[in-house]
N, C-alpha and C positions, 0 to 999 in steps of 0.2 A: 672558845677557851683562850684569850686574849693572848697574851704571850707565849705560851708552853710551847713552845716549838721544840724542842732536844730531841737530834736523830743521831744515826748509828754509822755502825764499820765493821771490817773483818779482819781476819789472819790465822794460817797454821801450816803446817806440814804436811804434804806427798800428797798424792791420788790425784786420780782422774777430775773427782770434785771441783779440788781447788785451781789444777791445772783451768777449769773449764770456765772459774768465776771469775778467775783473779786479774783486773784491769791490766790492761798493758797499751800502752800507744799505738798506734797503728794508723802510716799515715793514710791522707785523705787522698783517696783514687780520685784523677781528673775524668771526667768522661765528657765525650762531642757530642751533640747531637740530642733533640729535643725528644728523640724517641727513647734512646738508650738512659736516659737517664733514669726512669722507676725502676728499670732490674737494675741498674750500679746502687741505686738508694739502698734496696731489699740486701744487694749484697752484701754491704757494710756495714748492713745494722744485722747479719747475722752472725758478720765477722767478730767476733773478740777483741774488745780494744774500746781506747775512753770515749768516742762517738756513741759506741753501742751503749758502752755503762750511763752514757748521761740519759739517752732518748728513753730509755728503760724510767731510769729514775723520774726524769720528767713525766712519763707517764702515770708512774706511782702519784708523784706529787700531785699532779692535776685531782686524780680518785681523792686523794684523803683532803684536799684543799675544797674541793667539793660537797664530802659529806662533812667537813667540819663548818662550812658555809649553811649549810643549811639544817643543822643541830643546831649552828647560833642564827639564825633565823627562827627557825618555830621557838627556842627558849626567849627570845626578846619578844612574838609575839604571845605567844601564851603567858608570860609574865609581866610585860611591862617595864617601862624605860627604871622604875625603882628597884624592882628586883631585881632586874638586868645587871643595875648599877652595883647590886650587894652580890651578885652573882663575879663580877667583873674583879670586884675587891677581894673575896677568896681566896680566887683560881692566881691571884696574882701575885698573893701572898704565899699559896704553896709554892708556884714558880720561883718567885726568890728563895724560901726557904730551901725549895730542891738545890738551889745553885749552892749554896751554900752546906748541903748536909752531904754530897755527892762530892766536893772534896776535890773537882775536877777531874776526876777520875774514869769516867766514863770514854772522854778525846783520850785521854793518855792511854788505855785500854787497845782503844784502835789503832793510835800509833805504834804501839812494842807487838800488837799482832799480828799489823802488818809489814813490822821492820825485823821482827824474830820470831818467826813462825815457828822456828823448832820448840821453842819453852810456850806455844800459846795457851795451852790447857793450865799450866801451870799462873801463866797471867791474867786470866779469867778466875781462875779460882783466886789468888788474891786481892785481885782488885774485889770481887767480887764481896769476901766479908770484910772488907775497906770502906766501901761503899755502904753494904748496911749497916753498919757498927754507925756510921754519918748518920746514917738516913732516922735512925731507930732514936740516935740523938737528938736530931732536929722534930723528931716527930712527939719527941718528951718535951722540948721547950713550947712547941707549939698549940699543945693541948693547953699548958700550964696558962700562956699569953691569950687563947681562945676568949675566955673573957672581958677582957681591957679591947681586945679588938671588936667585940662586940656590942659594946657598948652596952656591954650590961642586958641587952636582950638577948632573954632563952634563945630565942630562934633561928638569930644568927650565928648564936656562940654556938648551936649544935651544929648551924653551918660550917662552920671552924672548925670543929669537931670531929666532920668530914672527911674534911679537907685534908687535914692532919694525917689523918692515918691512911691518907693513900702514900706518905711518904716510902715507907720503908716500902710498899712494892712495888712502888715506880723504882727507887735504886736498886733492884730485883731485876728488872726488866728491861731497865738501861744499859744492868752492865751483861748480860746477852746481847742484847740489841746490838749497842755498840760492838762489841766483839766480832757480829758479824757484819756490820759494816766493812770491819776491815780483811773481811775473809769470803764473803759470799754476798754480793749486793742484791742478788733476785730475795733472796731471803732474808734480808735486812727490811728489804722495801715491802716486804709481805706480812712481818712483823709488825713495822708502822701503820701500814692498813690496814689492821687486825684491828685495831684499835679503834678505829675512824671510823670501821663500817660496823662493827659490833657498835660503839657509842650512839652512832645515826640512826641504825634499827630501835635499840632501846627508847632513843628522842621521840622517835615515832609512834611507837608504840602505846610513850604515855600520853603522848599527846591524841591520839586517838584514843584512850581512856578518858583525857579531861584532868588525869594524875597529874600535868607537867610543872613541879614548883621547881622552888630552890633547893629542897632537899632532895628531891628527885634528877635533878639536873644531876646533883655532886655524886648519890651514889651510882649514878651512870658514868661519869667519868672515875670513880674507884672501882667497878664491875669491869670497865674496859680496858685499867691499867693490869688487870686479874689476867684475863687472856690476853694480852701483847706477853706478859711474862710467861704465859706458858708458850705461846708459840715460838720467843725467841728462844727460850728454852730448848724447847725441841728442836729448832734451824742447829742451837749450836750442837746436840748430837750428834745431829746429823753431820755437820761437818766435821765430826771430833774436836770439836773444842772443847768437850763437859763429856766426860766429868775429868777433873784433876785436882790436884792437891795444892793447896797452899805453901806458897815458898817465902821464907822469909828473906830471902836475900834478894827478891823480888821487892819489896816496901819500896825500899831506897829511890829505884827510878822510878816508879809507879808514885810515889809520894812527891819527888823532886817537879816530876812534868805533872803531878796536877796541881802542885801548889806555882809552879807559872801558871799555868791554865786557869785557876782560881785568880790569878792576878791578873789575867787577861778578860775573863770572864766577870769576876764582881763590876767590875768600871759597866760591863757592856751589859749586863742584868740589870744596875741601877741604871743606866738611860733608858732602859726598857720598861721598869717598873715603876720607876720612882716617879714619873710622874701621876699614875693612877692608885700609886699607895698614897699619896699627899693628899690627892683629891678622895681618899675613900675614908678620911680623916676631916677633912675641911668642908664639903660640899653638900650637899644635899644627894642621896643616892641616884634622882631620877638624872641630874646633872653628870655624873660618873658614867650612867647608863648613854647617856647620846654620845660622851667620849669615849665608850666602849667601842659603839658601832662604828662610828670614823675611826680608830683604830684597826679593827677588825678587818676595817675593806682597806683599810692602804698595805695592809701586810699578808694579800692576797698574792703578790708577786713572789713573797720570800719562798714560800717550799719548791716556787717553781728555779727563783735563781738559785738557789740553795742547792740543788742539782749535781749544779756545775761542781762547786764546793768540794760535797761531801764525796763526789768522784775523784776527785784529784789529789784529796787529800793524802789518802793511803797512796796514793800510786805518787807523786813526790814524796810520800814519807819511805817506799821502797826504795829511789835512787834510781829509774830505771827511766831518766831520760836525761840526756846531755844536757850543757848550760843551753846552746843554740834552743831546740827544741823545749826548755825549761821557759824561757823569755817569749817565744810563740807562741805558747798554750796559757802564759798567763795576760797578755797584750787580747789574745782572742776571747777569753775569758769575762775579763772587764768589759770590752767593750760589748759584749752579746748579752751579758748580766745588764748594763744601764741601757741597752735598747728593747732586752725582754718588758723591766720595771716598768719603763715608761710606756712602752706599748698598753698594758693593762692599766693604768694607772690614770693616765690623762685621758680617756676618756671617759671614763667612771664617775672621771670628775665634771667634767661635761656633764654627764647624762644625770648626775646627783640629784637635782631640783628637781625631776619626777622619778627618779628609780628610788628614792630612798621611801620617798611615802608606801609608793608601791607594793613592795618589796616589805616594809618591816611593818608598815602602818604610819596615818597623819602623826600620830604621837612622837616622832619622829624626824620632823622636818627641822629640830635645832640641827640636825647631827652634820647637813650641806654645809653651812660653813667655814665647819671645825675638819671636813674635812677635804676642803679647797685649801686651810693650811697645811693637812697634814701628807696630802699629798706629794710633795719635793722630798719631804720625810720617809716617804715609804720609801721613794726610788732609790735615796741615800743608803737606809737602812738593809735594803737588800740586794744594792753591789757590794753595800759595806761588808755585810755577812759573809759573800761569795768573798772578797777581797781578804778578809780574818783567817777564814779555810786553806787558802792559798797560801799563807806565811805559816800558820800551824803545820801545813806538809813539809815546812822547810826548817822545822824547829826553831821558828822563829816567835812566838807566840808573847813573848814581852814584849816584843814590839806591838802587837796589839792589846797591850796591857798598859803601855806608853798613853797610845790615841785616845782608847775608851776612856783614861785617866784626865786625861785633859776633857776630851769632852763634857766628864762629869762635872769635873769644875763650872763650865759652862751654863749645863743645866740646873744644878746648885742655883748660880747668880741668876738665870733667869726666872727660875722659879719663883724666889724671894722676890724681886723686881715685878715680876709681871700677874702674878697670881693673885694677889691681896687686890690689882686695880683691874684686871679684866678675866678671871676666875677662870673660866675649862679654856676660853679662846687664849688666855695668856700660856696654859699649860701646853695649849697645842705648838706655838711658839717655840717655848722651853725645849719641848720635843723635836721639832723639824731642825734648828739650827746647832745644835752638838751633835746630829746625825751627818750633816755633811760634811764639819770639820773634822769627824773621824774620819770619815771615807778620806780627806784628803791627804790627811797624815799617812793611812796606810799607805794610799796610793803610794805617795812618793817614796815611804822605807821598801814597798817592794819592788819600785824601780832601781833605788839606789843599792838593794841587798846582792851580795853573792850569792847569785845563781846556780850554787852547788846541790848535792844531794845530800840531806836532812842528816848525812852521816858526819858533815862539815858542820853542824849549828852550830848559833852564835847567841 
């Protein structure tokens, strides 16, 4: 599912529950000694606190990064680098459309439930018809476009067609999702894997029937956005997040912080999409399809850096660690994110010239290449993400609205420049080189940022 990556957060009021979910720092026990070291391990990851919340989460990630690897395995092999490529162009169109019909509202969700737990039910519930009122929009202009994006073929435009109306219940199930990110992480992460592993089983399924097309692919991923929405549904019950009422005095900061967050966000969706909505336009589909897969495999490291992120974020958006400890966690942060990326990363790429036939089929073997460029890219692209997370705990999120902005710029001039004279390898270009001068930009505004609690934004 090419880009779709959008995960969640928590927040709310009293009990034993939340006392038991809710991150909190905790620092790292030193221990001597080559024996003692597996019972200190065990005891700190049974301890409460951001160690525990990440290795949990990474956990998660691994699962869903897993079964979403190999849903896009059997759909590349059972369909072919063409279909792949029409498959690719969809899913990447709903991705933007989602950014766009969701209003930014989803992060902003988990920030105020995590920074004001007392009104959380109340901020669920209007984010919540905020978010569909988007979605229900975006899902009206979509069908309308279905067409034009088609190219005038039945087959794709009913792929569109799709595609479209998993909108409104993905912003159903984001804005649960979300909500419990910022309140309950075991149940956020169980929520995202609902989805991963119900979609995997269906992949499987039809491909043991011989069923597995393009339409079968998309209403597997509209069947598995069904149940993530009921089960975060149910997580937020459970945590008393749902049900509550709509407050309208709530819009204002709900609307404020997602239209930053839309501003931080559009720059960072178009470097993410725009170069495979260009090419799903200009190319040949089976050409889209090999830039799918080098895609796909360098952005194998995000769910896992992404970890770090989606942990810290609520717990800087609480204020519950001094500037000292704020500059430690984000120093350690960065650099465990660009050593995770690259550990997976470089040698994949190494192993490329016979893992990719392998693995998806000889049909295949353009896809090395494109992604020996697109490798720097990925690594970029997934400190950058951890790096974005880290300034959004701090209410800092223009500032990554700055970076992505400029990088856009970037990818813009590369595209036009390099795409008409070296087609998917120019785009792969376009892509790896505004990935890093994002990263660099954040880097430096959150070295140079005060170091305060999210309550001090700027």
């Amino acid at each position: 599912m090419s880009r779709l990556g959008a995960n969640r957060r928590d927040g709310q009021p009293g009990g034993e529950y939340v006392a038991r979910y809710n991150p909190r720092h905790a620092a790292i026990a030193r221990t001597a000694g080559f024996i003692a070291r597996p019972t200190a391990l065990r005891t700190r990851l049974r301890r409460p606190g951001i160690g525990r919340s990440v290795a949990q989460t990474v956990g998660y990630n691994i699962a869903i990064t897993v079964a979403g690897a190999l849903s896009g395995v059997l759909i590349a092999r059972a369909t072919g680098p063409a279909l792949r490529g029409e498959y690719t162009a969809v899913t990447s169109w709903l991705g933007f459309t989602l950014m766009l019909g969701e209003l930014g509202l989803p992060i902003a969700l988990c920030f105020y439930v995590a920074k004001d737990p007392q009104r959380a039910r109340s901020y669920v519930a209007t984010a919540r018809a905020m978010t569909l009122a988007g979605g229900a929009l975006a899902m009206v202009c979509g069908l309308a476009l279905a067409p034009a994006l088609g190219h005038g073929h039945p087959g794709l435009t009913t792929a569109y067609r799709i595609t479209f109306l998993c909108l409104p219940v993905s912003c159903i199930a984001d804005s649960h999702t979300f909500a419990l990110m910022g309140r309950a992480l075991p149940l956020w992460n169980q929520a995202r894997l609902s989805q991963s592993v119900v979609a995997l089983g269906a992949v499987i399924a039809l491909w043991d029937l011989r069923m597995l097309t393009l339409d079968g692919a998309l209403l597997v991923l509209l069947g598995s956005l069904v149940v993530q929405a009921g089960w975060s549904y149910w997580g937020c019950r459970r945590t008393g997040l749902t049900p509550g009422r709509m407050a309208g005095e709530l819009i204002r900061p709900l609307g404020r912080y997602g239209i930053s967050q839309i501003a931080a966000v559009a720059p960072q969706s178009v470097n993410a999409y725009l170069d495979q909505l260009v090419l799903s336009v200009t190319v040949p589909p089976a050409y889209l399809g090999y830039y799918a897969i080098a895609v796909s495999i360098t952005l194998l490291p995000g769910p896992l850096v992404s970890a770090i992120g989606y942990v810290l974020l609520p717990t800087l958006a609480a204020g519950k660690t001094d500037s000292a400890t704020t500059r430690e966690i984000q120093r350690k942060a960065v650099l465990v994110s660009l050593g995770l990326a690259a550990a997976i990363l470089l040698p994949l790429a190494l192993a490329a010239p016979r893992l990719i036939p392998l693995v998806f089929g000889p049909a295949y073997r353009p896809v090395v290449p494109l992604m020996w460029i697109l490798t720097p890219g990925g690594i970029f692209l997934s400190c950058g993400q951890m790096v974005a997370n880290l300034l959004r705990g701090l209410n800092r999120q223009l500032v990554v609205a700055r970076a992505e902005g400029i990088a856009v710029v970037f990818t813009l001039v590369l595209l036009a420049a390099l795409l008409p004279v070296l087609g998917v390898t120019g785009a792969a270009i376009a892509s790896t080189v505004p990935y890093g001068i994002s990263l660099l930009l954040m880097l430096r505004q959150l070295r140079l940022s005060p170091h305060v609690t999210s309550k001090g934004s700027t």
